[in-house]
C-alpha positions, -999 to +999 in steps of 0.1 A: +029+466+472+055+450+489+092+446+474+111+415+466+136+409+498+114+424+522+109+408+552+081+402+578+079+391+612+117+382+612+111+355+595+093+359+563+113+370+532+090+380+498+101+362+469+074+374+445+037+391+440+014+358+430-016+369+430-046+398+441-079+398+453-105+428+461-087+430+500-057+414+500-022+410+477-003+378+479+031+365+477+051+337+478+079+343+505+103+322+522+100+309+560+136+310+571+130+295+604+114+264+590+127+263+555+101+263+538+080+284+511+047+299+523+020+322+505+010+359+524-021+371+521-013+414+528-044+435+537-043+462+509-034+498+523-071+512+516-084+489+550-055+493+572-067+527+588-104+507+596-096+496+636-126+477+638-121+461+606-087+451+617-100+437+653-127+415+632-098+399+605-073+396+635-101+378+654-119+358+624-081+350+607-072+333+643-102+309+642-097+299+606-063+290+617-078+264+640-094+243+611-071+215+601-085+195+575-073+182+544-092+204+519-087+234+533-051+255+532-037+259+561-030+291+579+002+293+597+007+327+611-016+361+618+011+393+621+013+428+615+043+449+609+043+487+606+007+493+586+009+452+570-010+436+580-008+395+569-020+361+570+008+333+561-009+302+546+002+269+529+016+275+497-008+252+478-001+239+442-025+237+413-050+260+393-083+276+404-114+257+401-121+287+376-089+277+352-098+241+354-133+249+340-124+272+311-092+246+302-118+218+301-149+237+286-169+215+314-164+190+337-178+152+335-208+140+362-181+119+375-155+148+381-181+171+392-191+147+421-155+134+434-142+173+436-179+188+450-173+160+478-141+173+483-154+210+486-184+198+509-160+181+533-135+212+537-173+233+539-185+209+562-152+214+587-153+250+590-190+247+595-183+221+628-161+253+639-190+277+638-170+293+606-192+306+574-170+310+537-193+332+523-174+337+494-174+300+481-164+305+440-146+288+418-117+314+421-112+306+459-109+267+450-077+252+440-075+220+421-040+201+422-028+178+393-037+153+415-074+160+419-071+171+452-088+203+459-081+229+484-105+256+496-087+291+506-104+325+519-123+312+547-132+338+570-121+368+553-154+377+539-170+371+576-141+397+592-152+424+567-172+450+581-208+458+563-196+477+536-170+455+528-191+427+527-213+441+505-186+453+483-171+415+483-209+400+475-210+423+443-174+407+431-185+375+436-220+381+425-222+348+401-222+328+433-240+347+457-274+335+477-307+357+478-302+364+513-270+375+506-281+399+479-309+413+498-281+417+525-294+396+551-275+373+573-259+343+562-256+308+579-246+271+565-274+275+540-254+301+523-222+284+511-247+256+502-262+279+477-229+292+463-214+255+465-246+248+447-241+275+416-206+263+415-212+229+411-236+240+382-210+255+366-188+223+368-210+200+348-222+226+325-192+249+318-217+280+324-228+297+358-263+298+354-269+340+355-251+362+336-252+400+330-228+431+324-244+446+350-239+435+388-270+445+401-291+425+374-272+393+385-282+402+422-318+403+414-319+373+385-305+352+417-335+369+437-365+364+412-353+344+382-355+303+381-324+283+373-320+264+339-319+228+343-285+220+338-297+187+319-314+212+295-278+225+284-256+192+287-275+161+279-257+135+300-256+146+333-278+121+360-310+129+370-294+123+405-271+152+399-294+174+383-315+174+413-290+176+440-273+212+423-313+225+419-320+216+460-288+234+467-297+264+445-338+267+462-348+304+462-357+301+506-326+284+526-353+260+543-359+242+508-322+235+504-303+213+524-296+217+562-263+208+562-232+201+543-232+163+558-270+158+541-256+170+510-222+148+509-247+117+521-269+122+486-237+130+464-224+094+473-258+078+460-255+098+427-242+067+405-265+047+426-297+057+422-293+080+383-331+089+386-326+106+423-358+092+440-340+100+476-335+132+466-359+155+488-373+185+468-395+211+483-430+215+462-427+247+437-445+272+448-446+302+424-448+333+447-423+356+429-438+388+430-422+400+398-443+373+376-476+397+379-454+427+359-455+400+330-487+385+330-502+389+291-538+403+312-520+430+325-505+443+292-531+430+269-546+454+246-578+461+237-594+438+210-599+461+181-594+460+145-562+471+131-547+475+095-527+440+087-498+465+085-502+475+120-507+439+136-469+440+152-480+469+171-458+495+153-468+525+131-455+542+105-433+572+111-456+598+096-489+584+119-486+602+151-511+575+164-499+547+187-512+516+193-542+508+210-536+487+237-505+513+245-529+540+245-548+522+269-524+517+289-511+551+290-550+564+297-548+547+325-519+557+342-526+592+334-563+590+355-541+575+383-513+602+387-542+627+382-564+614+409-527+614+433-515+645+417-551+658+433-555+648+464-521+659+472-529+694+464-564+693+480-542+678+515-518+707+512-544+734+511-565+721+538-531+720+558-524+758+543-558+768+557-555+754+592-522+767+599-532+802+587-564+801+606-547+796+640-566+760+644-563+735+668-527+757+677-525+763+716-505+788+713-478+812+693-453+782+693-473+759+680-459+756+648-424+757+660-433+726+683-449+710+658-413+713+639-396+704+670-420+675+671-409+665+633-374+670+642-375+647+675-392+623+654-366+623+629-337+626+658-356+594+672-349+577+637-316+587+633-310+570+673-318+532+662-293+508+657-291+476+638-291+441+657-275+412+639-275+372+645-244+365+668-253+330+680-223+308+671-198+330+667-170+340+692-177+364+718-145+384+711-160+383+673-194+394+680-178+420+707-158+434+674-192+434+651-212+449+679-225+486+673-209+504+700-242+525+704-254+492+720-248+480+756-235+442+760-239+418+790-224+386+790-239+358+807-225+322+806-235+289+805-228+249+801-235+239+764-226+204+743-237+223+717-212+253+714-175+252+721-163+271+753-162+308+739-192+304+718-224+321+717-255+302+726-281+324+724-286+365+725-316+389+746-328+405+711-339+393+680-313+394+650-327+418+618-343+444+638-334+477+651-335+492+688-328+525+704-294+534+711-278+528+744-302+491+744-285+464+760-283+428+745-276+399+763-245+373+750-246+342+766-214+326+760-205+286+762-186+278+790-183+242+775-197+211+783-202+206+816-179+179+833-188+156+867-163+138+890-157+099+877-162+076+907-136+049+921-157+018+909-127-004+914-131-034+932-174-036+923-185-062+901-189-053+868-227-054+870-228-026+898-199-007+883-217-003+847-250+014+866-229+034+888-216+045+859-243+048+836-265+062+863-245+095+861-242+094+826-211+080+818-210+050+782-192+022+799-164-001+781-154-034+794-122-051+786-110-083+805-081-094+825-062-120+844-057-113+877-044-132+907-053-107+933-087-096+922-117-119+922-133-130+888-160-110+878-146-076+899-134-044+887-090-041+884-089-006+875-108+018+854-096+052+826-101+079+830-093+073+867-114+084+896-112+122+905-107+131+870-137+154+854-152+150+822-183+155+801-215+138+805-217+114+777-181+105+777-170+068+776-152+051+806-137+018+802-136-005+828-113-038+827-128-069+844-108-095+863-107-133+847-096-142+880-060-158+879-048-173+845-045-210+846-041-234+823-047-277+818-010-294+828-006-318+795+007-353+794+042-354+792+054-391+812+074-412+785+077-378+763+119-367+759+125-336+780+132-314+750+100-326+738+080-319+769+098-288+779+085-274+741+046-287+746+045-270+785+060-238+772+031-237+746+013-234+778+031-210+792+045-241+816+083-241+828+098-277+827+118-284+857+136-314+857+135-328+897+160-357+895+170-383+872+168-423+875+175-455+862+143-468+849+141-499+824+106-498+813+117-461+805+139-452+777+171-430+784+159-391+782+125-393+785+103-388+815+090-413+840+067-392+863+055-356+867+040-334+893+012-313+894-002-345+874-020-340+836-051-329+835-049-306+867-055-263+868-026-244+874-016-208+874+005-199+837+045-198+848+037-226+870+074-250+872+061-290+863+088-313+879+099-342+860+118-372+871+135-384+837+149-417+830+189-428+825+178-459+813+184-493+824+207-499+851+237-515+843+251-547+856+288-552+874+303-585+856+335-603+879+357-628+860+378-652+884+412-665+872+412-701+881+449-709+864+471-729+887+505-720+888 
């Protein structure tokens, strides 16, 4: 446990212990360089001294810090220290999912749906980065006072190494998928399933198996069927009801595919109540555990009993049991018998070979068939497990790799996978080979990018097949231009030279040819007036000379050149002549006074 003060990376400074989980402490602690408060997630002491455990949460912890998405709390910063080991994360506010629950005794259909599309989403992200929660709960969600919600832990559970995975499944056993309990690999399909439990335990205020005992949970997920939540809380949507029973399907084929299927039919809950789009795989009955409870198996014989034996019990004093337990117990005894005796009839014909000398070839016979035994056994002992690796990391699947097994790494161009990203792998996942077996990675090198070509200067017809031709989406935007015929290509982005995927868009911008415009009217208008109507046009007014003019009042104009109704380039100068009015006449006066 770390003390108040202490501080990490230089920068981190503890302010208090908030919280614990099965692998990690956290804290609240001060981020000095930014100012700000954070929460550290600190690897407890017991898994520090694991190498590869710490190479799989340095790796996986680095690749949840690349989501960025609303719903999910951010991670900051991956350090270690001495033996601390930490993860620095937004310091969200609010109360788990869990608290919520309990405060409210159960949440309404409406609630349930706006905060399980919030969870999908932040699901639904990491899964579009190749990352799996594995550990989606109620205890890993936080719910602010808002509403908004804020998934955590992503990742951790996929760094852990096998033991600590199964350890973690056992904690978190309310919410775990078959194929998790059977300890199986996990894809999208799991956090589904646990999304699906926990949105079960939204609307009903109850997760849906509950034991003292771990172990029983594990296998009532395996063999046992849900409850109906609408059998324990009366108003919830037939919509809803089926969406939280696809997610919850025993097989990971029956449930939904993907997170995005699941947030499309959680929109249409209030939309359609009875759920007709909702698509539910047939029931099948084909749990094997049904046939231990069938009444033909256990039936007793049909005999007649005392009234006061008719429950099947019998007094203390009458040493007699019941029939049809009798019968039962008849039977297994001929069974172990007839096993019990064949296993003693193999041993002595086995007894009486080897102390015959039979079929040996010579005095070390025996001891080879030993050493045969033991090689056999050796041979066992020599297999390794293969797991699925296809979409994680090759860094990440180099840290979960068996060292016993060899690993090639091949690349390839993928649109699929993300640069780094395995596409596919030599051996089969779920299996085991011999030690020293090589498997075959090969790794995304991305999607794989072609040269744009100069298309400036074609038409736009011959530009757009050019393009499209080597599989480019075209975009066309237009422009005036005075140097570049109508109809041509002015310029294009991304530029020629540049490379990029097959499938990306490059926009093309077209030439108008050269932006001109109708000259108005403007003889007998004022020049203020005209100067106002041309510059609408994006016309200058340019006044040429000025003359008397009689039929012309003072200030207006009497001709203009280019003439109205004629197409000119936009900035074009109109010259006016404008009018000073009539011309005014010289009066003499003669003095005709004699002196």
């Amino acid at each position: 446990m770390l003390e108040t003060g202490t501080i990490l990376g230089g920068r981190y400074e503890i302010l208090k212990k908030i919280g614990t989980g099965g692998m990690a402490d956290v804290y609240m602690a001060k981020c000095h360089k930014l100012n700000r408060n954070v929460a550290i997630k600190v690897l407890k002491n017991e898994y520090v001294d694991n190498e590869k455990f710490l190479k799989k949460f340095q790796v996986e912890a680095e690749a949840v810090a690349r989501l960025a998405h609303p719903n999910i709390v951010n991670v900051y910063d991956v350090g270690q220290e001495d033996s601390v080991n930490y993860i620095v994360m937004e310091l969200a506010e609010g109360i788990t999912l869990k608290e919520y629950i309990m405060k409210k005794g159960h949440l309404s259909a409406k609630e349930t749906v706006e905060l399980s599309l919030q969870i999908a989403s932040a699901i639904g992200h990491a899964h579009g980065h190749h990352t799996i929660h594995r550990d989606i709960k109620p205890q890993n969600i936080l719910v602010s006072d808002s509403g908004q919600v804020k998934v955590t832990d992503f990742g951790i559970a996929k760094a852990a190494n096998s033991n600590t995975v199964t350890s973690t499944a056992i904690g978190s056993v309310h919410y775990i998928s078959p194929e998790q309990a059977k300890g199986k690999y996990c894809d999208e399909k799991s956090d589904i399933y646990s999304l699906g439990i926990t949105m079960y335990e939204m609307v009903t205020g109850q997760v849906p198996f509950d034991h003292e005992n771990g172990v029983t949970i594990a296998l009532m997920h395996l063999q046992n069927e849900i409850t109906p939540p609408g059998e324990l809380i009366g108003d919830i949507p037939e919509s809803l009801e089926k969406i939280i029973l696809k997610c919850t399907m025993k097989k990971p084929e029956d449930r939904y595919q993907s997170v995005n299927e699941l947030i499309e039919d959680l929109k249409l809950v209030f939309e359609d109540t009875k759920g007709s789009y909702v698509g539910m795989a047939p029931f099948v009955d084909d749990s094997p555990t049904q046939m231990l409870h069938t009444k033909e198996f256990v039936k007793p014989e049909e005999t007649e009993e005392e009234p006061e034996e008719e429950s099947g019990f019998v007094d203390d004093d009458d040493e007699e049991e019941p029939r049809g337990m009798n019968s039962k117990i008849e039977k297994l005894v001929v069974v172990l018998a007839a096993v019990v005796g064949a296993i003693i009839l193999i041993s002595i014909i086995v007894l009486v070979i080897n102390s015959s000398g039979l079929f040996r070839s010579g005095d070390n016979a025996g001891t080879e068939k030993l050493t045969t035994t033991e090689e056999s056994t050796t041979e066992k002992l020599e297999k390794v497990p293969v797991e699925n690796y296809v979409g994680m990391t090759y860094d990440a699947a180099l840290a979960s790799i068996d060292e016993d097994l060899k690993v090639e790494r091949k690349t390839e161009a993928s649109s699929s996978y993300e640069a780094g990203y395995i596409i596919r792998q030599s051996l089969e996942s779920d299996q085991e080979v011999e030690k020293g077996t090589t498997i075959v990675l090969t790794v995304s090198t991305g999607e794989s990018k072609i040269e744009v070509p100069d298309i400036r200067g074609y038409s736009q017809k011959s530009a757009t097949k050019i393009l499209s031709d080597q599989g480019f989406k075209v975009s066309v935007s237009t422009k005036f231009s005075s140097s570049v015929k109508e109809g041509d290509v002015i310029s294009q982005s991304p530029g020629a030279g540049n490379k990029i995927s097959r499938g990306s868009k490059v926009t093309i911008t077209v030439s108008k040819g050269e932006n001109k415009v109708t000259v108005p009217e403007i003889v007998f208008k004022t020049a203020d007036d005209a100067r106002e109507e041309l510059s609408r046009e994006g016309l200058k007014l340019i006044i040429s000379s000025q003359k008397y003019d009689s039929r012309v009042p003072e200030g207006c104009i009497i001709s203009q050149s280019p003439k109205a109704g004629k197409k000119v380039t936009k900035g074009t100068g109109i010259g006016v002549v404008v009018s000073l009015g009539k011309q005014p006449t010289t009066e003499y006066t003669i003095d005709n006074t004699e002196e």
